[in-house]
C-alpha positions as CSV (number, residue, x, y, z in Angstrom):
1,X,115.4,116.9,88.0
2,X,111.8,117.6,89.4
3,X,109.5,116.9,86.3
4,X,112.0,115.3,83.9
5,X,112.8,111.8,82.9
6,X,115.1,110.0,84.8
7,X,118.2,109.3,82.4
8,X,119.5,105.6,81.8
9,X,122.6,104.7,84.4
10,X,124.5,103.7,81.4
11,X,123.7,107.5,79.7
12,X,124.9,108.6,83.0
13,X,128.2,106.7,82.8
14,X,129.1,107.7,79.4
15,X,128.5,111.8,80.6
16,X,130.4,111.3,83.6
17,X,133.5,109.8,82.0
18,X,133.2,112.6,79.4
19,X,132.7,115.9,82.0
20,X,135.6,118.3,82.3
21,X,133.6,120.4,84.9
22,X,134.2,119.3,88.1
23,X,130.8,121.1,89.1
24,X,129.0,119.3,86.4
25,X,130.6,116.1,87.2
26,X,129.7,116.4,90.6
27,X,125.9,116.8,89.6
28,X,126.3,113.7,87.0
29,X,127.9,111.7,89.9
30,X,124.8,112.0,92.5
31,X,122.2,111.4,89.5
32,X,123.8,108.4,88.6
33,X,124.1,107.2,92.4
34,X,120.2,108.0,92.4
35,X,119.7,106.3,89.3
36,X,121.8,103.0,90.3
37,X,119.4,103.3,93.7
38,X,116.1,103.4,91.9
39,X,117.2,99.9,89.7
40,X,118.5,98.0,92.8
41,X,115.3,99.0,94.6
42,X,112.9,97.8,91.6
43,X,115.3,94.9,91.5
44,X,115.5,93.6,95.2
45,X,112.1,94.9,96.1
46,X,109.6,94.3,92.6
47,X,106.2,95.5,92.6
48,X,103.8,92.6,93.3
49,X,99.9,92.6,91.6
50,X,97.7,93.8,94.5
51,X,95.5,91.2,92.6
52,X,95.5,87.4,92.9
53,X,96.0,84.8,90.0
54,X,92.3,83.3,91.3
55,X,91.0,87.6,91.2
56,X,91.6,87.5,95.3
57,X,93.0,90.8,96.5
58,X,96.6,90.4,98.0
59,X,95.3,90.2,101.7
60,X,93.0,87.5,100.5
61,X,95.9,85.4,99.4
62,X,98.7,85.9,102.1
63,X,95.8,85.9,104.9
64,X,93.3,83.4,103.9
C-alpha cells in the first residue's frame, strides 16, 4: 500500500464480504484491521493545535 490512499473501512467491508480468494481476502482482512486502527487512533488520540487560542505555543499553555 506504500504510496497509495488508504481505502475507507466501510469500502473495505463491502470487498471483504464479496472476495472469493481466500489469498485476497486475507490481504483485504489485515487492511481493514489497519484501517479500523488508524480511525480509533485519530479518534481516542486527536491531533491538538501546537498553537494556543491567545497565539501561545502549546508549552506556553500547559506550562505557564
Amino acid at each position: 500500500m506504500a504510496g497509495q490512499k488508504q481505502r475507507d473501512w466501510r469500502e473495505l467491508c463491502a470487498a471483504v464480504t464479496n472476495e472469493p480468494d481466500s489469498k485476497k481476502l486475507d490481504s483485504l482482512v489485515q487492511e481493514l484491521i489497519r484501517a479500523l486502527d488508524e480511525g480509533e487512533r485519530e479518534w481516542r488520540y486527536p491531533v491538538c493545535s501546537p498553537i494556543g487560542t491567545n497565539g501561545n505555543t502549546a508549552g506556553d499553555v500547559l506550562y505557564g
